[in-house]
N, C-alpha and C positions, 0 to 999 in steps of 0.2 A: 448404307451409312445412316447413323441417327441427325436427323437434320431436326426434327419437332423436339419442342419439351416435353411434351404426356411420354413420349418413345422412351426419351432419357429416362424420367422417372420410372415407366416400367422395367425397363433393361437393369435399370439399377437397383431397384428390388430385387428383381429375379434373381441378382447378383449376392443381393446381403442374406436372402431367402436359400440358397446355396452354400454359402458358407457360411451360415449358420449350422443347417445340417451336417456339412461336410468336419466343422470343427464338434457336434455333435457324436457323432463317429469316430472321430478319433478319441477323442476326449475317453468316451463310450469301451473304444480299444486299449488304448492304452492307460485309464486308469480303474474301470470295473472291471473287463475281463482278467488286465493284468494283478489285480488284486486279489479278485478268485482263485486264479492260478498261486499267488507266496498264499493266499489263506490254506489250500488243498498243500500245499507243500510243506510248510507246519505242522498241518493234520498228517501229514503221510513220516515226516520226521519222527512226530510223537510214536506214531506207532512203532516206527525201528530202534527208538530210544528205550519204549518197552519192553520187545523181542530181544534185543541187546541186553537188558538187564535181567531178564530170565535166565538169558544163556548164560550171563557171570556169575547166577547162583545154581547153574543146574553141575551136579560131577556128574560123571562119564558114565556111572552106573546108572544113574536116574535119565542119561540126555535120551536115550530109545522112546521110552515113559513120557518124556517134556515132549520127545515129536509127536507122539502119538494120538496126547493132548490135546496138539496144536491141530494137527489133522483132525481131531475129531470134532473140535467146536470151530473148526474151518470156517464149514457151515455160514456160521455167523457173520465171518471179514466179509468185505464189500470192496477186499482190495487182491490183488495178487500178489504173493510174496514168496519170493528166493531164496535162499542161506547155501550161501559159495564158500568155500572153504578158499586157503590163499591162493591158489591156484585155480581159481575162478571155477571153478569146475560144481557143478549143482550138488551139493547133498540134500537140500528137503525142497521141495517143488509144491506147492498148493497153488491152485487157480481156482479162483470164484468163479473162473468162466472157463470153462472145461473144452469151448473151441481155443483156447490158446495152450492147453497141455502138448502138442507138440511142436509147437512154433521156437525156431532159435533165437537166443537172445544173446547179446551179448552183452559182458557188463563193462562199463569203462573203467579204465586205469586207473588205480587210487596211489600216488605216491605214500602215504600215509596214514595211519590209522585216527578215524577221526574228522577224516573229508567226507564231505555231501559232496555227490552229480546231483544235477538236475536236467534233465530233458526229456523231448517229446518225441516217440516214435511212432513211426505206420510197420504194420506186418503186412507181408503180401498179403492177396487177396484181401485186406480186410482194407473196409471203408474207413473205419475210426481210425481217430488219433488219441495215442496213449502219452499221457504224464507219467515218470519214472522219476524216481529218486532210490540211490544207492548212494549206501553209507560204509564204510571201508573200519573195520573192528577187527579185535584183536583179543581174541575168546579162545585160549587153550586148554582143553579137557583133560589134554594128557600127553605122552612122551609121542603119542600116534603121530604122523603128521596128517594122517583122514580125521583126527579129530579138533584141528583149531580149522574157526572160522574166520573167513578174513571178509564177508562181506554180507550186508541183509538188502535185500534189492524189493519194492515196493512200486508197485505200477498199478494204476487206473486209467481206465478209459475218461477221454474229458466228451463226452455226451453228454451229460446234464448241463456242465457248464457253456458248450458251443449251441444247446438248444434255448439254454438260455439268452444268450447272446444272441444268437440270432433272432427270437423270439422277441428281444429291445429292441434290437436291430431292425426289426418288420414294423415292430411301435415306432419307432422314429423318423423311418422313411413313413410309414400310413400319413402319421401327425403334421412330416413337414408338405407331405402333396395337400391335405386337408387345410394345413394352413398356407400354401401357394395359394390353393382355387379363394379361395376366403378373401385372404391377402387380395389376390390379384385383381378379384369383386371392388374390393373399398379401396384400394388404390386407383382402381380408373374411377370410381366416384368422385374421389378427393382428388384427383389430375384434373378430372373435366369440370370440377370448380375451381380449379386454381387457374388452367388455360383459358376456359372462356374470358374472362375478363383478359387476358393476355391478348385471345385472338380479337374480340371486340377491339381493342387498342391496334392491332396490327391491321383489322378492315375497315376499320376507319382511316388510318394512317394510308392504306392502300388508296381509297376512297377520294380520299386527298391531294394525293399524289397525280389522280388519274385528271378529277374536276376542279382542283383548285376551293372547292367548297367542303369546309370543314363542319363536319360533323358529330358535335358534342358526344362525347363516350359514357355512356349511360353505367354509373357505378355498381358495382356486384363483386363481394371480395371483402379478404381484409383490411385492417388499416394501411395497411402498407400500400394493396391495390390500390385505397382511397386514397390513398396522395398521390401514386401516379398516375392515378386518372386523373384527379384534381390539376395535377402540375400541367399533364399535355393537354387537358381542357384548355384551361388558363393561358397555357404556352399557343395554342392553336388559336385562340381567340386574340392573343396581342398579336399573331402573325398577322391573322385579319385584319387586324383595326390597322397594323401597320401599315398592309396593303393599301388598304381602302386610304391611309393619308398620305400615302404614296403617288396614287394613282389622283387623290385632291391635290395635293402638289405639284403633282404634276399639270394635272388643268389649269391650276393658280398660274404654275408657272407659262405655261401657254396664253394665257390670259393676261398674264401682267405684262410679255413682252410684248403682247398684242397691244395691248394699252399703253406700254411703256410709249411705243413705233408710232401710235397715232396722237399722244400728248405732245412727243417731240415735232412730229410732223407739221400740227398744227401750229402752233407759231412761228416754227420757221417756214412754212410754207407764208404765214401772213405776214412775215419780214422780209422776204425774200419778195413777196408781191408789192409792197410799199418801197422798198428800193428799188425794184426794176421800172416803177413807174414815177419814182424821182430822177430817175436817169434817163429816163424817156423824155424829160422836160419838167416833169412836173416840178421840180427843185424850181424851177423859175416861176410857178405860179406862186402867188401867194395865196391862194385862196385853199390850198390843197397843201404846198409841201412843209410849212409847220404842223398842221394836223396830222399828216402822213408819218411826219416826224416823232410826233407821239404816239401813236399807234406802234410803229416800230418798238419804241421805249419801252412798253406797256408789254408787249408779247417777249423784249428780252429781257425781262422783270419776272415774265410769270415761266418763260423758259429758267433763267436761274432760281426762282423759289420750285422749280417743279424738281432740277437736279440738285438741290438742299435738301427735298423732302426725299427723292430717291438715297440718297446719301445716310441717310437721319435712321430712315428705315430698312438701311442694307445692317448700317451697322447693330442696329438694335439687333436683328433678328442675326444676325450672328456674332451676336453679346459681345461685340465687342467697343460697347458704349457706357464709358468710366462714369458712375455718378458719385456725387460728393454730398453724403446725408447730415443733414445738421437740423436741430431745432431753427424752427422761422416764426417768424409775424406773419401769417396769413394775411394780415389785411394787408402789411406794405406789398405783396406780390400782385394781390386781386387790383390795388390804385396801379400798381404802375401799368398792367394789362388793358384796365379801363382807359388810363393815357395816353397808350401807347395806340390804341387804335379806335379815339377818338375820332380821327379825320374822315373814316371810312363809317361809323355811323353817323356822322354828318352826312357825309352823302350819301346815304341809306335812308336816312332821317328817321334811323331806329334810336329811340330810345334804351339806355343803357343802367340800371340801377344798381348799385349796390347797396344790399343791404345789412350793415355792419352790426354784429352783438356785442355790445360794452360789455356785458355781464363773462363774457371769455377771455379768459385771459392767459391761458394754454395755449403753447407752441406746438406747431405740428411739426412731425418728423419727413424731410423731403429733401430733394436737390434743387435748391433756388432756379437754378434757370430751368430743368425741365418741367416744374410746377408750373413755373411761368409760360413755357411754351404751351402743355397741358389745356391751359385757362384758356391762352390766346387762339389755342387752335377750335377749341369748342364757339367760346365768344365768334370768332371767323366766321363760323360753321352758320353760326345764327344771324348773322348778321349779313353773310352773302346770298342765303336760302327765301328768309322772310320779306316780304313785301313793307311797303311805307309804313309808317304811322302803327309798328309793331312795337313793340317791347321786348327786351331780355334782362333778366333778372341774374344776378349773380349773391346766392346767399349760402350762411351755412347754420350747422347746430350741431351740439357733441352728443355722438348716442355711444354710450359705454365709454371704451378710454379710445376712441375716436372721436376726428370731427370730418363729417359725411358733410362736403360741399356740391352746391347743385348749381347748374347751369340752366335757366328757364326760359323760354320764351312760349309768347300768345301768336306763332304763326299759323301756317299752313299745316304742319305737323307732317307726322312720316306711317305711308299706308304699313297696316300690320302686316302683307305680307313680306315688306321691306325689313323691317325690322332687325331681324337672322342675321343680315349682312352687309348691315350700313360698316360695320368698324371693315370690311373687308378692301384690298387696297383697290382703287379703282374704282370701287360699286357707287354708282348713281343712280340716286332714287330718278331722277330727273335728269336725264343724261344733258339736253339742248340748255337748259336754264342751268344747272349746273356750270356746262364750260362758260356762257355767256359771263355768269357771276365769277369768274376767273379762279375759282378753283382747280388745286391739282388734283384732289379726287385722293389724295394718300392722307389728309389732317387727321379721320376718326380715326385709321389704323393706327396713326402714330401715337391718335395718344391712348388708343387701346392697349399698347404695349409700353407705353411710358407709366401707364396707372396699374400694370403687372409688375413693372419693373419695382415699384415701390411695395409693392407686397398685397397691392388691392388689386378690384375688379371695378372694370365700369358700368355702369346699369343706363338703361335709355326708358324712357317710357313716352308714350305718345299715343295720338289720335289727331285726325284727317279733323283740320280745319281748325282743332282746338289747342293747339301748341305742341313743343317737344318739352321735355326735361332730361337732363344726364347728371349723373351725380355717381361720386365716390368716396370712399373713405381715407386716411391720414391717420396715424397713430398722431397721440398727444403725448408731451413731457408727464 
């Protein structure tokens, strides 16, 4: 069975290379040879149409004289010919070929004066094949009946024409083996550049299959080749990248329930220790069980903001968190952010600045409350991270038909190799200080994807000891 492409292509040559010859050949047969044969048939006509016309002007006294004629420049025909009277029976016999003077003939039935036969016999012994044509006439000389003729019979051997024919016939098969070997040369040339690139695509595809590790398919071929290598390149490569974020979501995912288990854990393990030790007695001390009592508070505070932010960031990442975009006042968003979480840079005793440009007076395009979250989560971020007697700065400016607002502070800053994956959920640059400053560890993710959601990115930039900054862009009116 043909199972390769090169096989097909050659099979299938050898196929169109065969019937081509073969319709060659007949073609060959049935309209050279046969045309030869009505041209020699025409020529053999003419000449009984001649002989016929002598005989209607020759009388009975001259016809001995017209034979003898005819016999005598015999010589000259190159055909054999008959003259049978009605009764088929020979009156003048000449043969150009004197081994057929005693061979029987016989002529065919003519209903008619005025009918052509046409056909081809063999005489024993003999190898050739002869062409005949008899013509059925109607030539009375006289009251005799040995003197009317009723027929003129014309016969050639077809040797010239079968050597001819066969002789095209040896030209045409030579031509079509000559053009097989030839053919068959540049057809596997032109297969083993069409396949190679096919088979490269098939052992790398194999390659694939075996190691999971794709292997770009080095192009060779036409355009055509070049897009399907281009395509299973491209198709091969988003497989990978798929993979590889498959296989990172999957760690995420492993990692976030790991972190999910230990976030939960930890306050309720530290409410579940301040109640068991109010009910131990402690409730009756005063010196412990109103503190104890806010501690408790305190961890079911940061247990319900930690399932808000789980919540916040389920929905987001699977888009199913509705925002409502409208032109805003930047600045009323940025006061009420700075208001709202006043109490905790008091007890920070960070400083908070904002700093407002009269000269803008462009609305940014946003959804008021996630803007607001946005602000307050980064504000948070800086405010729970940096040490006393810091600063954060809250400014912005419009570059192009933006306005690119930053979030500043003069803290501790975030080590460069940090960087990568502060927006990531869970990641702590400072895991111990981190939980102490009551973070859930999900605010930078959140609002990595709140600042996507609007059609920006968020940028960070930083250094160890000298501050952080984050900042993003806001289309304007």
């Amino acid at each position: 069975m043909l199972k390769t492409l090169k096989s097909k292509i050659i099979v299938t040559f050898m196929a169109i290379i065969f019937a081509i010859v073969t319709l060659l050949l007949l073609s060959f047969n049935y309209i050279v040879v046969d045309q030869l044969k009505l041209q020699l048939a025409e020529e053999l006509k003419n000449e009984i149409n001649l002989i016929e016309y002598s005989l209607n002007n020759v009388n009975d006294e001259k016809l001995n004289e017209y034979l003898n004629n005819l016999k005598n420049f015999s010589g000259q025909l190159k055909y054999n010919v008959i003259l049978s009277d009605i009764n088929k029976n020979k009156i003048f016999r000449f043969y150009s070929d004197t081994s057929l003077y005693n061979k029987d003939y016989q002529i065919s039935f003519l209903r008619k004066s005025g009918r052509y036969t046409l056909e081809t016999k063999n005489y024993e012994n003999d190898a050739r094949t002869f062409f005949v044509v008899t013509k059925s006439i109607d030539v009375n000389l006289s009251n005799e009946a040995n003197s009317k003729f009723g027929y003129i019979t014309i016969e050639t051997d077809l040797e010239a024409i079968e050597k001819f024919s066969n002789n095209v016939r040896f030209k045409i098969i030579v031509a079509a083996l000559v053009l097989f070997v030839f053919g068959l040369l540049i057809i596997r040339y032109f297969t083993d550049r069409v396949t190679k690139p096919v088979n490269s695509v098939i052992d790398s595809l194999k390659e694939y299959s075996k190691t999971g590790i794709p292997r770009l398919i080095e192009f060779e071929g036409s355009q055509e080749f070049k897009f399907l290598v281009e395509s299973i390149n491209n198709l091969m490569t988003k497989i990978e990248y798929d993979m590889n974020e498959l296989k990172k979501l999957e760690r995420y995912r492993s990692e976030f329930l790991g972190n999910v288990s230990h976030e939960l854990r930890t306050p309720i393990f530290a409410i579940q220790t301040y109640l068991e030790t109010l009910i131990d007695g402690g409730i009756n001390d005063p010196q412990i069980n109103l503190n104890y009592l806010k501690k408790a508070y305190e961890n079911l505070e940061r247990l319900n903001q930690l399932l808000k932010d789980l919540i916040d960031i389920s929905q987001i990442e699977a888009r199913q968190l509705r925002l409502s975009f409208r032109y805003l006042d930047i600045n009323d968003i940025i006061e009420r952010v700075i208001e709202d979480i006043k109490l905790l840079s008091q007890q920070k005793n960070i400083q908070i600045e904002f700093i407002k440009d009269e000269s803008l007076k462009e609305l940014v395009w946003c959804d008021k409350e996630r803007l607001y979250q946005i602000l307050f989560n980064l504000v948070d971020n800086a405010l729970r991270h940096n040490p006393p007697q810091t600063q954060v700065k809250i400014y912005y400016k419009k570059v192009n038909a933006s306005v690119r607002i930053f979030v500043e502070d003069n803290g501790v800053g975030i080590p460069e190799e940090d960087l990568p994956r502060i927006f990531e959920r869970f990641y702590r640059v400072n895991k111990e200080r981190s939980r102490e400053s009551g973070g859930t560890g999900l605010g930078l993710s959140i609002v990595k994807h709140l600042v996507e959601a609007h059609g920006s990115k968020i940028y960070v930039e930083s250094k160890t000891g000298e501050g952080t900054k984050f900042y993003f862009d806001l289309k304007i009116a």
